[in-house]
C-alpha positions as CSV (number, residue, x, y, z in Angstrom):
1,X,0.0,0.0,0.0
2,X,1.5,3.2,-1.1
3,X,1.9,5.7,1.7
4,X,2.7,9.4,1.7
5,X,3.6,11.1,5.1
6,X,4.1,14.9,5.0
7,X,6.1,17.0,7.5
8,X,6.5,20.5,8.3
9,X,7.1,23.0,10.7
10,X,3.9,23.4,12.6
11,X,4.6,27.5,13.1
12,X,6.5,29.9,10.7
13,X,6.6,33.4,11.1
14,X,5.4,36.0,8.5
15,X,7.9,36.9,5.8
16,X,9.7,33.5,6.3
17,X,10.0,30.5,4.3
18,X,7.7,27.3,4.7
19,X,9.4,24.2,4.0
20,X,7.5,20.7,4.0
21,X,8.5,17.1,2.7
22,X,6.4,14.3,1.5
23,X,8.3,11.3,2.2
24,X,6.7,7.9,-0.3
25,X,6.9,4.9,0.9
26,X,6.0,1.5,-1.4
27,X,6.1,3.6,-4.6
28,X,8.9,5.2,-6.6
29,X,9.0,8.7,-7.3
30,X,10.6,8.6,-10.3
31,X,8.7,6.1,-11.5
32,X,7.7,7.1,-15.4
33,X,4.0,8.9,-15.4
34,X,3.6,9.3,-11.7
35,X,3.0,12.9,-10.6
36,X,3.8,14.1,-7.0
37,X,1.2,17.3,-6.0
38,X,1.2,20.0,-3.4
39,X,-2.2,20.8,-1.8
40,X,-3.6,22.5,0.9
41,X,-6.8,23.7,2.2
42,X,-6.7,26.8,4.3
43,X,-10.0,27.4,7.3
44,X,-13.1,27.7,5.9
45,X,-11.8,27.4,2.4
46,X,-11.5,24.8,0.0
47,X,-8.9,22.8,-1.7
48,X,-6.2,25.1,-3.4
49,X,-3.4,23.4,-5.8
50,X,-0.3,24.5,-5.4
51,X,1.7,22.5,-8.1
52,X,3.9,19.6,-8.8
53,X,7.2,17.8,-9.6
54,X,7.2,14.8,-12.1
55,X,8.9,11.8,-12.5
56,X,11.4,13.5,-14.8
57,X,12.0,16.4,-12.3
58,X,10.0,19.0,-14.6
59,X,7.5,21.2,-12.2
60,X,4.1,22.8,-12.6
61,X,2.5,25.7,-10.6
62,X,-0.7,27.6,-10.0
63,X,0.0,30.9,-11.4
64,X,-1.3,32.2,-8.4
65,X,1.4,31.3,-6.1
66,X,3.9,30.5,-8.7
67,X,6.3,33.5,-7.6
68,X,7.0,32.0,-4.2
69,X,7.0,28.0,-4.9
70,X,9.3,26.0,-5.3
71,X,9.8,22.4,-5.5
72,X,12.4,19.8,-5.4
73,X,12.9,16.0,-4.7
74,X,15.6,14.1,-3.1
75,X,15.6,10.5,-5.3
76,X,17.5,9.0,-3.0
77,X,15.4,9.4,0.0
78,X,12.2,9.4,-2.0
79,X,10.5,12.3,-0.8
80,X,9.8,15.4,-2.4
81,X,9.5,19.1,-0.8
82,X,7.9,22.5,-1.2
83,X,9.1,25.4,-0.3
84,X,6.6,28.9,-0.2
85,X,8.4,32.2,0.8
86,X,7.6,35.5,2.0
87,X,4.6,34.0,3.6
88,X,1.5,35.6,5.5
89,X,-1.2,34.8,7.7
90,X,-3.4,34.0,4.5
91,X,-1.2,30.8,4.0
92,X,-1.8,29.3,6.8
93,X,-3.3,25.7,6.1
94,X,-3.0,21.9,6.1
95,X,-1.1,21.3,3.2
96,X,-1.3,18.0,1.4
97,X,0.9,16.0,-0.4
98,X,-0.9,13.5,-3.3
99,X,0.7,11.1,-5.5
100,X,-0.8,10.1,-9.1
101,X,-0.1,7.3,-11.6
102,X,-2.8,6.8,-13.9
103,X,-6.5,6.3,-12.8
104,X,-4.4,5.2,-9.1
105,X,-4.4,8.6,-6.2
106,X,-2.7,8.8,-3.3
107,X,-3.0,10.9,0.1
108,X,-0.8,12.1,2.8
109,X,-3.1,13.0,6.0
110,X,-1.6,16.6,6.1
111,X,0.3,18.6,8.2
112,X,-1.1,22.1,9.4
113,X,0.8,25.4,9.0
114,X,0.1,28.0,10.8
115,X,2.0,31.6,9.8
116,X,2.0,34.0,13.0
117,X,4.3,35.6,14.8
């Protein structure tokens, strides 16, 4: 059973960087056709994308945010990360991480962010 387990840093303070990492477990990330996604869902809101990194390394973004995202993957540890900068209050969230091959989807159970100083 393929499991995704995101962590992060619980608090971050306005104007600083978020950082969390999806590590996979029972699936390859740079397995051809699988798609790793960023997600989160901030209160009373619903699900935002955020973007992802691919099997070959290449990245997508919602326009929206694509200014302060970044993402990256370790291969060797299989896990993937995203980083947001400059962030504010309205980013606070549980972000998700999702993996995708095909018609098969995969969940992390999030990790909440909360930006305040």
């Amino acid at each position: 059973q393929v499991q995704l387990q995101e962590s992060g840093p619980g608090l971050v303070k306005p104007s600083q960087t978020l950082s969390v990492t999806c590590t996979v477990s029972d699936a390859t990330i740079t397995t051809d056709y699988t798609y790793w996604s960023w997600i989160r869902q901030s209160p009373g809101k619903g699900l935002e994308w955020i973007g992802y990194i691919d099997y070959a390394g290449s990245t997508a973004h919602n326009p929206s945010l694509e200014s302060r995202t970044s993402f990256s993957r370790d291969t060797a540890k299989n896990e993937f990360t995203l980083q947001l900068n400059s962030v504010t209050p309205e980013d606070t969230a549980v972000y998700y991480c999702n993996g995708r091959y095909a018609t098969d989807d995969y969940w992390g159970q999030g990790t909440q962010v909360t930006v305040s100083s």
